[in-house]
C-alpha positions as CSV (number, residue, x, y, z in Angstrom):
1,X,-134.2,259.6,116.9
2,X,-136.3,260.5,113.7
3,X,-139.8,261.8,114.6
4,X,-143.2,260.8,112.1
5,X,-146.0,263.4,112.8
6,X,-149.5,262.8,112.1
7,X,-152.5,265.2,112.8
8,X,-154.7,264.1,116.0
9,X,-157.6,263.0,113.4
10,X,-155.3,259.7,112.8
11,X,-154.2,258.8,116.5
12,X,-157.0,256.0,117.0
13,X,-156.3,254.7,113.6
14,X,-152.7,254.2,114.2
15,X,-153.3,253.0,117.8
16,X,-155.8,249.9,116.5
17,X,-153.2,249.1,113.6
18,X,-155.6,250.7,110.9
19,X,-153.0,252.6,109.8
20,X,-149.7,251.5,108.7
21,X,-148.8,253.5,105.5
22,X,-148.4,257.3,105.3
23,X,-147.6,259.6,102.2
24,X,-145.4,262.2,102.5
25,X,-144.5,265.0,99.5
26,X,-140.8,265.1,101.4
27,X,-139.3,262.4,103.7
28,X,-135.6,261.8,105.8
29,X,-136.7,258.3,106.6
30,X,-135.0,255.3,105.1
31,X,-136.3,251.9,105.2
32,X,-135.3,250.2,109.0
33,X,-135.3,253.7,110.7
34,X,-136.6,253.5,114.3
35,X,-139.4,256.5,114.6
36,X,-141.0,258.3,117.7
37,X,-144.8,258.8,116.4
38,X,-146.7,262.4,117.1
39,X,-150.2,262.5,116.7
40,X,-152.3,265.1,118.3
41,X,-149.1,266.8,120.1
42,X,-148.3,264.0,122.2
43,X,-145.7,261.0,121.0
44,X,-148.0,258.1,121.1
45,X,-145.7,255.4,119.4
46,X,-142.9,253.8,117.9
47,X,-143.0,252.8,114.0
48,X,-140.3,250.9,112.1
49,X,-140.1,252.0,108.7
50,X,-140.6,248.7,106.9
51,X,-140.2,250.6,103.4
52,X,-140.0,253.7,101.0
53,X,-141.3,253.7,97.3
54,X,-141.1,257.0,95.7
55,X,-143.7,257.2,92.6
56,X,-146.9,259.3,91.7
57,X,-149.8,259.6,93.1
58,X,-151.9,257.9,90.2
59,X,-149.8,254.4,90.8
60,X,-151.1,254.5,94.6
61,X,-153.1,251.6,94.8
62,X,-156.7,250.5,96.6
63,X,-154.7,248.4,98.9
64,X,-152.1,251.2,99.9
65,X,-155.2,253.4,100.7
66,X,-156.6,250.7,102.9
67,X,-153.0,250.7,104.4
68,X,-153.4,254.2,104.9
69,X,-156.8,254.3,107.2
70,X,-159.1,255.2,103.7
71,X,-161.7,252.6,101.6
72,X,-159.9,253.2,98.5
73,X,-157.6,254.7,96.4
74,X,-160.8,257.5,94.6
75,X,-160.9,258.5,98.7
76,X,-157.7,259.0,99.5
77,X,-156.7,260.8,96.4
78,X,-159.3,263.5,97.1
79,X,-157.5,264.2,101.0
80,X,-154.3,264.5,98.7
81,X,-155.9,267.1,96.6
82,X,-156.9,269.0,99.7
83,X,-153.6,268.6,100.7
84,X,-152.0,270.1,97.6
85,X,-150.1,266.3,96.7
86,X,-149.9,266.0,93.3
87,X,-146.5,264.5,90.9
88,X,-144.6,262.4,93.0
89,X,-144.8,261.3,96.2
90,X,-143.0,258.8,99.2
91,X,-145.3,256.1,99.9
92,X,-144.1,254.8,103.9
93,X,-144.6,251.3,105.3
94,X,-144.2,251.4,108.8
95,X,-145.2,248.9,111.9
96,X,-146.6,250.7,114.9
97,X,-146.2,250.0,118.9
98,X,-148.1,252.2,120.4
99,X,-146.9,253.6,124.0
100,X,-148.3,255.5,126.6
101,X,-148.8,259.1,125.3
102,X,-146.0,261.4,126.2
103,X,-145.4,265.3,126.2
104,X,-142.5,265.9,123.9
105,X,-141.9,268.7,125.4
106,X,-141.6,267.1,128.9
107,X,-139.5,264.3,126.8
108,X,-137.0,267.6,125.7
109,X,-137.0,270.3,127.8
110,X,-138.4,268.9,131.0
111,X,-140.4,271.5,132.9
112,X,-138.1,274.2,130.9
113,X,-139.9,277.0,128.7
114,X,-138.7,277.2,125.3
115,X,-137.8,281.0,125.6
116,X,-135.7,281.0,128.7
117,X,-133.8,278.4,126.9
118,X,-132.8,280.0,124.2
119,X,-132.4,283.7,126.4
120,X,-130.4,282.1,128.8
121,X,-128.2,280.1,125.8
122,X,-127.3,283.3,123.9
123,X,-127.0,284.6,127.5
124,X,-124.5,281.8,129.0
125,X,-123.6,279.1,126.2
126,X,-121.1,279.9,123.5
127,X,-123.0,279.4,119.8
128,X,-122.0,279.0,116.8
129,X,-123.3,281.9,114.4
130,X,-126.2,279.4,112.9
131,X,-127.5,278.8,116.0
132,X,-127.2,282.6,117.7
133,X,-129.2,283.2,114.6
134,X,-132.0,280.0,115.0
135,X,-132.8,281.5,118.8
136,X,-132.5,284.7,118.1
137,X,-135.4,284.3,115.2
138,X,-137.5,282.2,117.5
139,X,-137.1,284.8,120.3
140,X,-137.6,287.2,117.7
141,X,-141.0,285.3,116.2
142,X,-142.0,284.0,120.0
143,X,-143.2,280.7,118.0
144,X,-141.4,277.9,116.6
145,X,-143.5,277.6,113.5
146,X,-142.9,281.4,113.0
147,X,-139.5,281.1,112.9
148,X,-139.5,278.1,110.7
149,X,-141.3,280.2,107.9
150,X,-138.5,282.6,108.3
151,X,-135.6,281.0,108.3
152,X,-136.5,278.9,105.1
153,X,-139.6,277.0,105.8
154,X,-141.9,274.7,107.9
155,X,-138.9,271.7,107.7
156,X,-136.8,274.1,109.4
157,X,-138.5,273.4,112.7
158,X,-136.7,270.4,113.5
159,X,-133.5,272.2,113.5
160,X,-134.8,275.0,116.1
161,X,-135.7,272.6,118.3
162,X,-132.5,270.4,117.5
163,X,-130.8,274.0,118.8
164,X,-133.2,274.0,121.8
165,X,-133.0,270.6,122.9
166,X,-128.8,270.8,122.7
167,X,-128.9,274.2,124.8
168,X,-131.5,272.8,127.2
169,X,-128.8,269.9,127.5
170,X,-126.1,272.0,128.1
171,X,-127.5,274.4,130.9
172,X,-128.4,271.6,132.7
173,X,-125.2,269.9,132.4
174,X,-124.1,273.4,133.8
175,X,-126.8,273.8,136.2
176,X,-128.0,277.0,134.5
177,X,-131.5,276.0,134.1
């Protein structure tokens, strides 16, 4: 399942329905995806992307804004700035269930620590060279975000934890962790 992250500011906005637009510089969603939503580290809902325009930011509108948790458009164009959004942008409908919050890493990896995951993978799993090379870095960097930055960027960090999360599957299939 596709994940939509949000910093913990705009968790009680999306939990009373305040917020049900989000723009992103970059997105993988497409219009009917199924989403978990992060918000302050914890997966506090489902959203159902509803749909995607891509344009620039001077079209976004007063009413998208509103959408988005701000009073206008002037308001939310200066958290864009800050933000370094300028040119063109995804503008994201979604509809929100909220759920219980969860730990994803409970969700993931159980009570598992990232580290002896990927020790005990290059240890006892047989990888393909991409991932020997995404656990080594993270070993390497001790963080996932570090390891993002060097293996190409901050997007990167869904496929070290893609890695993880199919490891951790594995040595528990095999009883290894």
């Amino acid at each position: 399942m596709k994940h939509l992250e949000f910093k913990g500011k705009y968790a009680k906005a999306l939990i009373e329905g305040r917020k049900r637009l989000t723009i992103r510089k970059w997105t993988n969603l497409k219009e009917g995806d199924e989403v978990l939503v992060h918000s302050g580290g914890k997966i506090i809902g489902k959203a159902k992307i509803k749909a995607i325009k891509k344009r620039h930011v001077s079209e976004i509108t007063d009413e998208e804004a509103r959408l988005d948790g701000f009073r206008n458009a002037e308001e939310l164009m200066e958290e864009m700035k800050k933000m370094g959004y300028d040119g063109e942008v995804y503008v994201i409908h979604f509809d929100f269930e909220p759920l219980q919050a969860v730990n994803p890493h409970k969700l993931y990896y159980g009570d598992a620590d990232l580290e002896e995951i990927a020790r005990r993978s290059l240890e006892h799993l047989e990888l393909d060279e991409r991932d020997r090379l995404v656990l080594e870095t993270f070993l390497s960097y001790g963080s996932i975000r570090k390891a993002a930055r060097k293996l190409g960027g901050a997007r990167k960090r869904g496929e070290i934890r893609k890695v993880l999360r199919k490891c951790y599957n594995e040595l528990v299939k095999r009883g290894l962790i």
